[in-house]
N, CA and C atoms as a LAMMPS dump frame, in Angstrom:
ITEM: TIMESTEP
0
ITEM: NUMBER OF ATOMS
381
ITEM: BOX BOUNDS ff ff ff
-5.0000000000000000e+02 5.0000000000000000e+02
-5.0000000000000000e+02 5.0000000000000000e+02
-5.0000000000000000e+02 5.0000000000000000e+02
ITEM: ATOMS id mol type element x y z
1 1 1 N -5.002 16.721 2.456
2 1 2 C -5.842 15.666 2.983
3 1 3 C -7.313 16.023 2.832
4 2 1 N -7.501 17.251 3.07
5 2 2 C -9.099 17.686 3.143
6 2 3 C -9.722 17.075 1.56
7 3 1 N -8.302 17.686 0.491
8 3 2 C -9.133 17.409 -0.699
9 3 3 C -9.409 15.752 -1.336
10 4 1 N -8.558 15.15 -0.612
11 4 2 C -8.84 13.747 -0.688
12 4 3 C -10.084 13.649 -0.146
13 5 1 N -10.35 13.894 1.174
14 5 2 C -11.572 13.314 1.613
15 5 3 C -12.786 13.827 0.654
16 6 1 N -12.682 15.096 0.269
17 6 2 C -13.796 15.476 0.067
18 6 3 C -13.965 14.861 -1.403
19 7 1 N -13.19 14.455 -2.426
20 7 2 C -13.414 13.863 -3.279
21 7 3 C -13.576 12.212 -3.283
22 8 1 N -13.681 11.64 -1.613
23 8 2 C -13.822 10.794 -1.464
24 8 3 C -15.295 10.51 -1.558
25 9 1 N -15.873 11.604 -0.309
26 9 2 C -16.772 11.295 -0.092
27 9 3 C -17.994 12.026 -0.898
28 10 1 N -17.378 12.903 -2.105
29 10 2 C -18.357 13.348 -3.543
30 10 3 C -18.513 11.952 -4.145
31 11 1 N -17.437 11.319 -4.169
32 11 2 C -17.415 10.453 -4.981
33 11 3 C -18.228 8.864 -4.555
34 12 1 N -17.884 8.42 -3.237
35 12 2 C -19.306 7.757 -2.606
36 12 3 C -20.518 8.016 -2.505
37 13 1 N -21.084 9.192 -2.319
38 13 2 C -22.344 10.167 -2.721
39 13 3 C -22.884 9.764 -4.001
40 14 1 N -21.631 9.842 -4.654
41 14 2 C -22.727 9.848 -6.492
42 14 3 C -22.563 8.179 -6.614
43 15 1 N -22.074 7.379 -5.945
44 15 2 C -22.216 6.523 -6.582
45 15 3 C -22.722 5.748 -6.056
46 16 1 N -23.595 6.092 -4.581
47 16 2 C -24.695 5.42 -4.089
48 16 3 C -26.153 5.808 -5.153
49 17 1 N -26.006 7.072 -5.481
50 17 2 C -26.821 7.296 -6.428
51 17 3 C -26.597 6.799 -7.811
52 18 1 N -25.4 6.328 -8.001
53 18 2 C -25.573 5.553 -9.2
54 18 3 C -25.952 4.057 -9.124
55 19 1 N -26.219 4.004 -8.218
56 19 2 C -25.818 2.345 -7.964
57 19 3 C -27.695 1.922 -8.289
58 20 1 N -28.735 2.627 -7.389
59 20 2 C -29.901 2.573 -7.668
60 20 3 C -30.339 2.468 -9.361
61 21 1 N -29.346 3.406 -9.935
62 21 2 C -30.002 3.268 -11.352
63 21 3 C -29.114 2.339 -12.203
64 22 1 N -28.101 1.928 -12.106
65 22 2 C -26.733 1.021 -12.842
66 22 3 C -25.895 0.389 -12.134
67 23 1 N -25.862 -0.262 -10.925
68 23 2 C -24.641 -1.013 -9.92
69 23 3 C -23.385 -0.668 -10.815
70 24 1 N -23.094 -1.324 -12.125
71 24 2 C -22.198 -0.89 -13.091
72 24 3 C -21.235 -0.126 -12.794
73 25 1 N -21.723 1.358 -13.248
74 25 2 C -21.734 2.368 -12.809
75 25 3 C -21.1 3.233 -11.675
76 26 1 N -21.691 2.911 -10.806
77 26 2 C -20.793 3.252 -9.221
78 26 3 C -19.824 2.458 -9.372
79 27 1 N -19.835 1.344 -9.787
80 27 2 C -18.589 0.804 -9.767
81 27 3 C -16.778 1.358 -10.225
82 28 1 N -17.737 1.878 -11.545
83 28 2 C -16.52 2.49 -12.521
84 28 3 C -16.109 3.773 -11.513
85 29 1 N -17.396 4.517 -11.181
86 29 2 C -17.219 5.317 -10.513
87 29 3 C -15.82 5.037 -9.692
88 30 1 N -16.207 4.684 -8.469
89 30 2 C -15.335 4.281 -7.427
90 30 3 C -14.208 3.822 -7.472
91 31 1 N -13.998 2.845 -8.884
92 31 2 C -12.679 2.946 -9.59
93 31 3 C -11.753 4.008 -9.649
94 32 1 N -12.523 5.212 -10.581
95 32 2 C -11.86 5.97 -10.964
96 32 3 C -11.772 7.479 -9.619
97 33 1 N -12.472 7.399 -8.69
98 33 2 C -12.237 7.919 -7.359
99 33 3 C -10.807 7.345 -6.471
100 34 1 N -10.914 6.306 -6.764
101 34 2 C -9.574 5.793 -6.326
102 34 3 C -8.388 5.447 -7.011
103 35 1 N -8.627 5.794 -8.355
104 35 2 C -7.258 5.634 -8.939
105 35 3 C -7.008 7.909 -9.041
106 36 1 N -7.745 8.381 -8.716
107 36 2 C -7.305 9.581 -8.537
108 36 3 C -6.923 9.866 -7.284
109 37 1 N -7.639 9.084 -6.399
110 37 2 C -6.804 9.371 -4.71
111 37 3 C -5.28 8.901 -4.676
112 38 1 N -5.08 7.623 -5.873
113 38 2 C -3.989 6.787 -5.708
114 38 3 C -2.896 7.946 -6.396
115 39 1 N -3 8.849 -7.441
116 39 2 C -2.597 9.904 -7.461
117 39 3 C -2.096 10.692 -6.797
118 40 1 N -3.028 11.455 -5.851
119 40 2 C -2.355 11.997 -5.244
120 40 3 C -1.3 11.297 -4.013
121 41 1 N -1.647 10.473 -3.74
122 41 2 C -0.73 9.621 -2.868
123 41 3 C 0.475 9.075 -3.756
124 42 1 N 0.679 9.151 -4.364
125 42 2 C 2.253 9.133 -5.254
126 42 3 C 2.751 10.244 -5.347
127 43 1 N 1.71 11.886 -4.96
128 43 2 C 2.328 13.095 -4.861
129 43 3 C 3.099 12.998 -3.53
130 44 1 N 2.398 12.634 -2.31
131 44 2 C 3.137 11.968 -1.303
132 44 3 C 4.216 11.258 -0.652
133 45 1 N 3.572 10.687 -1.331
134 45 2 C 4.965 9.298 -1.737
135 45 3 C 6.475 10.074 -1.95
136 46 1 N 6.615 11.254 -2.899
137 46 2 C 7.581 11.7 -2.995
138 46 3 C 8.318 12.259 -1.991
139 47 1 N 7.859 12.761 -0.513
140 47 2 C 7.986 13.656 0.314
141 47 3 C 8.809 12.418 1.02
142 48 1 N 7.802 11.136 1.249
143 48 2 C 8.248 10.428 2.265
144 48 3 C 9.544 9.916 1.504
145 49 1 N 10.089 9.492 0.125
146 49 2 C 11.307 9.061 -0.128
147 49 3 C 11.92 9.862 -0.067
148 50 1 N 11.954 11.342 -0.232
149 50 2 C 12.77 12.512 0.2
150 50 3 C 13.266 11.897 1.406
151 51 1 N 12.227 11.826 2.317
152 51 2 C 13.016 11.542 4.074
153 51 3 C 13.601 10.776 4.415
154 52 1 N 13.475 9.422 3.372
155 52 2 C 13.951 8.185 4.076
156 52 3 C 15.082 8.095 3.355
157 53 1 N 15.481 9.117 1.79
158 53 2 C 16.49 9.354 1.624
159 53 3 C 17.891 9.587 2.949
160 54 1 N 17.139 11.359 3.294
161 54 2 C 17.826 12.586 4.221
162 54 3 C 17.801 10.939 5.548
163 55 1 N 17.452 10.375 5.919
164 55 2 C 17.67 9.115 7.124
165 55 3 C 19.301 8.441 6.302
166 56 1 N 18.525 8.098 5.288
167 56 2 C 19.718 6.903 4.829
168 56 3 C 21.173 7.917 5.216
169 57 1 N 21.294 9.189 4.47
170 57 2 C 22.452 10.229 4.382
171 57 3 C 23.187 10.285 6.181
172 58 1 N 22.015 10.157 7
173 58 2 C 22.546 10.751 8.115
174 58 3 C 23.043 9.472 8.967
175 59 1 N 22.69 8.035 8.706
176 59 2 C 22.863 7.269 9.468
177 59 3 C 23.7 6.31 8.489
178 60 1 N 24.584 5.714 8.965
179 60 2 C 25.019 4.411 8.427
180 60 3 C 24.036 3.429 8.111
181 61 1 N 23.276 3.242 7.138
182 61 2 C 22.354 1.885 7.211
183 61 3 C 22.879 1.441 5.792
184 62 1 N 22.566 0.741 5.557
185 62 2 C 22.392 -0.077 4.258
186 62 3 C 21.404 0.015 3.037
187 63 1 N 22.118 0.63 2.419
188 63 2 C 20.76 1.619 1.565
189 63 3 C 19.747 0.431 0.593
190 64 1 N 19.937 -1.419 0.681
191 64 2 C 19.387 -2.089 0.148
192 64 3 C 18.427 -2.442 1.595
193 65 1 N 18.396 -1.664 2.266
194 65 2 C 17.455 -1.691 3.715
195 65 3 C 16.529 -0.782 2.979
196 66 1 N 16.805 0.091 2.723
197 66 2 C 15.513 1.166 2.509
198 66 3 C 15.139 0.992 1.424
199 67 1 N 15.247 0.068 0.244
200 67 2 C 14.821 -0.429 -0.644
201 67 3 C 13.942 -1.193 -0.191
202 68 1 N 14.064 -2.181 0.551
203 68 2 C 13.184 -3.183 0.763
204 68 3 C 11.913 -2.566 1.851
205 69 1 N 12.349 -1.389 2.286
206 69 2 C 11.322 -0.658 2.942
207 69 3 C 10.355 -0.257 2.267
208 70 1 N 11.072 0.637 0.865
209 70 2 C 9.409 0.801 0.152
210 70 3 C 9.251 -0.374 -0.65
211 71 1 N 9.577 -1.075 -1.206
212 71 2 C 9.094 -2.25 -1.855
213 71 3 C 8.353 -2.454 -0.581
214 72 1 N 8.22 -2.744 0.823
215 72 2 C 6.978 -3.082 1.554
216 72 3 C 5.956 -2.326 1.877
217 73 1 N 6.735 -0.705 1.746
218 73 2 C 5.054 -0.023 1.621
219 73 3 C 4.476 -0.286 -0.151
220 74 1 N 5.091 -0.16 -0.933
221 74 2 C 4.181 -0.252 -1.888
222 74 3 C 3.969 -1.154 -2.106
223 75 1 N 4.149 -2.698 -1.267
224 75 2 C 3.409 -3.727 -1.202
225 75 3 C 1.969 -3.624 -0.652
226 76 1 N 2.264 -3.541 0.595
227 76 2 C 1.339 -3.146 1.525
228 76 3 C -0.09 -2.211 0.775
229 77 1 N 0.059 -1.335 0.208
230 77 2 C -0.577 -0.489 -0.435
231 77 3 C -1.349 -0.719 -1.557
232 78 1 N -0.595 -1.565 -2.321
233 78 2 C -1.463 -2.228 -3.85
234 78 3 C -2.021 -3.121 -3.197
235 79 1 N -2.129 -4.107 -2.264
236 79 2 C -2.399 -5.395 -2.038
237 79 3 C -3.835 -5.122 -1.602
238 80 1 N -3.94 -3.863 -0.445
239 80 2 C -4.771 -3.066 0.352
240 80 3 C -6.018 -2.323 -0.668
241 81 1 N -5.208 -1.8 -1.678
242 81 2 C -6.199 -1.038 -2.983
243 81 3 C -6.975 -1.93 -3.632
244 82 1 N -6.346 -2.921 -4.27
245 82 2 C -6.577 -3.881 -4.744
246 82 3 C -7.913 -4.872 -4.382
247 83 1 N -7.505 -4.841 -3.27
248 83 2 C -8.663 -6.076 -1.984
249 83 3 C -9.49 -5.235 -2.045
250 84 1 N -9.449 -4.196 -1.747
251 84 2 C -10.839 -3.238 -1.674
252 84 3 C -11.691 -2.645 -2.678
253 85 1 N -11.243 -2.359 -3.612
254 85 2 C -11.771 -2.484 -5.064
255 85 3 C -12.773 -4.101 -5.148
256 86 1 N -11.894 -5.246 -4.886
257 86 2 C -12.227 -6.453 -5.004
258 86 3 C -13.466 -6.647 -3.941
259 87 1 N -14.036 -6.427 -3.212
260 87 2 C -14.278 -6.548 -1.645
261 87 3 C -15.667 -5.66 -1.839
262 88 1 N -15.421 -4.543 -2.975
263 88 2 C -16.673 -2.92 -3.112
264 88 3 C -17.265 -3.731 -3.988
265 89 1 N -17.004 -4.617 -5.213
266 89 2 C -17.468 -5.513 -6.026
267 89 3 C -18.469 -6.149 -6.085
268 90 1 N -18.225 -6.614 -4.547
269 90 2 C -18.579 -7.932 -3.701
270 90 3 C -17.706 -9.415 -3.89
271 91 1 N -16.56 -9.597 -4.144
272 91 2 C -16.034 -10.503 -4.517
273 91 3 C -14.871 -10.255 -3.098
274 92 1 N -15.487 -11.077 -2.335
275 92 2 C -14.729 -11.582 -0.71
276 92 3 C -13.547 -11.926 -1.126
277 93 1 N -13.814 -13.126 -1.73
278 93 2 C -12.853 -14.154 -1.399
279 93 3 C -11.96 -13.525 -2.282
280 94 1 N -12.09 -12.644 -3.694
281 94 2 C -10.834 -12.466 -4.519
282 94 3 C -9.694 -11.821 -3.694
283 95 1 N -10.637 -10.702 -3.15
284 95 2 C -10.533 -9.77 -1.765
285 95 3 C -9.259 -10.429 -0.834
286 96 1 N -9.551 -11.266 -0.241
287 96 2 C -8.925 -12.398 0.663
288 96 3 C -7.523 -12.768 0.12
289 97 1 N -7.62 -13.246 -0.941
290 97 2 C -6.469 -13.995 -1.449
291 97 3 C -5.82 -12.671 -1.716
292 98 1 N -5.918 -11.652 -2.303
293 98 2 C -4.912 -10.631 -2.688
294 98 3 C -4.4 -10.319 -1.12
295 99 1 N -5.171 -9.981 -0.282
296 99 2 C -4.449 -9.875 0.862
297 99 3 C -3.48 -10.794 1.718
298 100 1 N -3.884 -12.201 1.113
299 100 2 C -2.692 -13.317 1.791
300 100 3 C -1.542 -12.997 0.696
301 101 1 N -1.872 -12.825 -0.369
302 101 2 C -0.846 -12.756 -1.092
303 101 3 C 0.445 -11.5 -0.778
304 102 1 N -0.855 -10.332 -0.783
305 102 2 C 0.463 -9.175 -0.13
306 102 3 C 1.268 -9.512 1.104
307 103 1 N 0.343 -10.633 2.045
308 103 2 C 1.599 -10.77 3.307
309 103 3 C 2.451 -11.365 2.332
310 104 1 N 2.179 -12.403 1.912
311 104 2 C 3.56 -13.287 1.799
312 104 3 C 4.343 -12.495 0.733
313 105 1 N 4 -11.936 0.248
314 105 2 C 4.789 -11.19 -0.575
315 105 3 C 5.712 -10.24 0.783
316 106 1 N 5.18 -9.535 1.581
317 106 2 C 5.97 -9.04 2.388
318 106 3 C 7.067 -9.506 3.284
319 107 1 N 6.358 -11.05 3.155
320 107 2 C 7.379 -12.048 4.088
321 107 3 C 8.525 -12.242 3.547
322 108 1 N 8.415 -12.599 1.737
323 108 2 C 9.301 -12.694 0.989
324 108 3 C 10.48 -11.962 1.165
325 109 1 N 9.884 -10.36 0.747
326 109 2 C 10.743 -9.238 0.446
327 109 3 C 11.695 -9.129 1.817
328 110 1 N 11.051 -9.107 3.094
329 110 2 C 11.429 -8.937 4.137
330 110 3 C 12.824 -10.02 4.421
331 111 1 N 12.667 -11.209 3.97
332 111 2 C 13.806 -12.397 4.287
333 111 3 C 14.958 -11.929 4.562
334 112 1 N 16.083 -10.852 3.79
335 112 2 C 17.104 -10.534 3.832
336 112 3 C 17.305 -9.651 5.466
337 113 1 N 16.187 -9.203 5.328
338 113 2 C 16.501 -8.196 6.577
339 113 3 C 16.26 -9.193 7.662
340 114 1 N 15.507 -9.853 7.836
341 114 2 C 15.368 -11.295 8.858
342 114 3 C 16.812 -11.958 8.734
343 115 1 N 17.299 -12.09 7.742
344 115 2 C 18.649 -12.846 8.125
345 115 3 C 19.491 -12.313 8.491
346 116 1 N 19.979 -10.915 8.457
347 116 2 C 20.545 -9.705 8.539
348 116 3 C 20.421 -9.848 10.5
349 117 1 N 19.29 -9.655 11.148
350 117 2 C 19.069 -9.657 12.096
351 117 3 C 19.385 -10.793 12.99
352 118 1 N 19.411 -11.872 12.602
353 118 2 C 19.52 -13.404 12.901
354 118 3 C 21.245 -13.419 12.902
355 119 1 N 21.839 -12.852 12.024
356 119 2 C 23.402 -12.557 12.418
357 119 3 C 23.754 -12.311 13.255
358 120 1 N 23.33 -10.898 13.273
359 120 2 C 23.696 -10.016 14.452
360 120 3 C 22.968 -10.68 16.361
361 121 1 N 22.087 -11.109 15.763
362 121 2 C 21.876 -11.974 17.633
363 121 3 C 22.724 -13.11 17.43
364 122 1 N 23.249 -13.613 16.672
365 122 2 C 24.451 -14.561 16.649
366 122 3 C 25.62 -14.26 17.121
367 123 1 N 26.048 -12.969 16.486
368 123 2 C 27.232 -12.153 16.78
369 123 3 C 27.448 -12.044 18.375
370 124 1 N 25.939 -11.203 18.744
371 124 2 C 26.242 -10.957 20.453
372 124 3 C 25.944 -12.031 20.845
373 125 1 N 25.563 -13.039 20.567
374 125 2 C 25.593 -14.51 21.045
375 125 3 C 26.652 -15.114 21.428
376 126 1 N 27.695 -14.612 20.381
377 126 2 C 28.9 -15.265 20.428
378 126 3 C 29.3 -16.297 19.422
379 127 1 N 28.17 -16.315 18.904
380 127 2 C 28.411 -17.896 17.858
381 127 3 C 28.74 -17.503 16.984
């Protein structure tokens, strides 16, 4: 984590100083600061599907449950990168819409497990 930050915040540093001489510039910058943070967070990424593997192994669930789990973090995550890239630009509104879009995209993905749940209070319902 330390080395994320600190290449975060090398990397905001130079590109406030780039920005005075090329806006451009910092831009690419900050791009490429965050497609190397996005890096290491796919080194990450591996640890946490390790676990939610070792979960699936130990519990009865439905292993098209934990599919749709990371399909919502790595929804969640591009939608989030994305907007903010869009947003450092200055472009709000592109900003905006990628983020309505990642909900509903999450709403989407999520449906099965919503109906899944909607059973089962049926079940102890009785109906």
């Amino acid at each position: 984590m330390v080395r994320v930050a600190m290449l975060g915040i090398a990397g905001v540093l130079l590109a406030l100083q780039l920005k005075s001489l090329k806006s451009e510039y910092s831009i690419y910058l900050c791009l490429g600061i965050s497609v190397l943070i996005f890096w290491y967070m796919t080194e990450q990424l591996g640890t946490v599907l390790q676990g939610l593997q070792a979960i699936q192994e130990s519990l009865p669930l439905n292993a098209g449950y934990i599919r749709i789990l990371i399909k919502i973090i790595g929804i969640t995550y591009i939608a989030e990168f994305a907007s903010d890239l869009c947003r450092d630009a200055g472009y709000q509104g592109v900003a905006g819409q990628i983020q309505i879009f990642g909900k509903i995209s999450v709403l989407a993905v999520s449906v099965p497990v919503l109906t899944a749940l909607l059973d089962v209070i049926q079940t102890f319902l009785g109906g």
